[in-house]
C-alpha positions as CSV (number, residue, x, y, z in Angstrom):
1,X,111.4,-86.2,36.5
2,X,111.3,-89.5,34.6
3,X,109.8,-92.5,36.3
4,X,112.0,-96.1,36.3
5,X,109.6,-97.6,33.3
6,X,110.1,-94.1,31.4
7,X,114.2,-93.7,31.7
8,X,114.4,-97.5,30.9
9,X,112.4,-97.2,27.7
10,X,114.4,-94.4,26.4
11,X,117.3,-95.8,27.2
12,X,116.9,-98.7,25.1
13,X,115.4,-97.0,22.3
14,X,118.9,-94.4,22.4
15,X,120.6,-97.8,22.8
16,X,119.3,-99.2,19.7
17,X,120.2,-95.8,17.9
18,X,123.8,-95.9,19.2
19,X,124.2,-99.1,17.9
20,X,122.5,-98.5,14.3
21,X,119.8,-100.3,14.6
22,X,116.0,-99.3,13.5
23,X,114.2,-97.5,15.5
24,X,110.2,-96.5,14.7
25,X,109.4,-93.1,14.0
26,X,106.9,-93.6,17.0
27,X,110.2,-93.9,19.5
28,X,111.7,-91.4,17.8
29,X,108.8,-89.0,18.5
30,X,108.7,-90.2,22.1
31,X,112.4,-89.6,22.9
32,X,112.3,-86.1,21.1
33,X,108.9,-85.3,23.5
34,X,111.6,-86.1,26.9
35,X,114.6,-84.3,24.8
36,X,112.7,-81.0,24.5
37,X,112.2,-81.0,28.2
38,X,115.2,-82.6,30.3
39,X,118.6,-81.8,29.5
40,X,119.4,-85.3,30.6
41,X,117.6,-86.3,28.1
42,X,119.1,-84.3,25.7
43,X,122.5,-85.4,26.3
44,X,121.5,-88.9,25.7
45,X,120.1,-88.1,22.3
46,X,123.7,-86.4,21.7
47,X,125.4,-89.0,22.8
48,X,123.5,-91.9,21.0
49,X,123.8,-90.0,18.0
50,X,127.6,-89.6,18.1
51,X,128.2,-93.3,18.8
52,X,125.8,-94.0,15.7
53,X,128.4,-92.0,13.8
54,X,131.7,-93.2,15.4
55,X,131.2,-96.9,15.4
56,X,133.9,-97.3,17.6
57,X,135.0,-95.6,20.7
58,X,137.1,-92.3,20.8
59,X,140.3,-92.6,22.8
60,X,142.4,-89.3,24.0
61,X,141.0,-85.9,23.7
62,X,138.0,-87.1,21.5
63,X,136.7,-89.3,24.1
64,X,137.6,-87.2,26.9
65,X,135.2,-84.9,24.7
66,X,132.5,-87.2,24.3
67,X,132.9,-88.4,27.7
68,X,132.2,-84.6,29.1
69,X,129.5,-84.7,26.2
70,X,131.1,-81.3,24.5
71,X,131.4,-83.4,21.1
72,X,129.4,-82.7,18.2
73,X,126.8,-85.3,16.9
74,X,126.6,-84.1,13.7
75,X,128.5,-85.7,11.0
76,X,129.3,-82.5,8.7
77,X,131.2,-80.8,12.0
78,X,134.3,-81.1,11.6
79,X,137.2,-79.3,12.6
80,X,138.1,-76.9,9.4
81,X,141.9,-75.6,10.2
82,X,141.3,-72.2,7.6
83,X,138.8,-69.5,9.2
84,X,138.1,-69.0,5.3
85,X,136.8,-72.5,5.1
86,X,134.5,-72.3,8.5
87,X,132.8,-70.2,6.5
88,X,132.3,-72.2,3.7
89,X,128.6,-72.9,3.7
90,X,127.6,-68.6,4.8
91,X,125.8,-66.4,2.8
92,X,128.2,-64.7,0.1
93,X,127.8,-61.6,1.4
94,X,129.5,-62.8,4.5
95,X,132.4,-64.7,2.8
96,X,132.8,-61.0,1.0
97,X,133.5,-59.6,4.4
């Protein structure tokens, strides 16, 4: 449970990060102490991140995604249409099979 001066402080530091600004590594470590913890939490960290990325807001199924927070925040996840190509980055023994 996350007191009113807690959740408030957060959310302005995961503001700051959706919008690209900089953020200390002390806030950083402060909002990845809550993150490990709450889900909530967590989900605010995903979704700052993804904003960071986007820059502008996803309309149809994307932002339907983000809005149910099911997106990915990492830049490098994209959708890969080939099976061969999801597995791109594996160990070669596992391209092999």
């Amino acid at each position: 449970m996350l007191t009113t001066a807690t959740r408030l402080r957060i959310q302005d530091i995961l503001r700051r990060v959706a919008q690209g600004q900089s953020v200390s590594l002390q806030d950083r470590i402060y909002v990845n102490k809550f993150a490990e913890h709450d889900r909530t939490v967590n989900s605010w960290v995903n979704r700052a991140r993804r904003m960071q990325l986007q820059q502008a807001p996803s309309k149809g199924l994307d932002g339907f995604l983000d809005d149910l927070d099911l997106g990915s925040e990492e830049e490098g996840d994209q959708y890969r249409g080939d099976l061969g190509d999801w597995f791109g980055n594996a160990s070669p023994w596992l391209r092999r099979d």
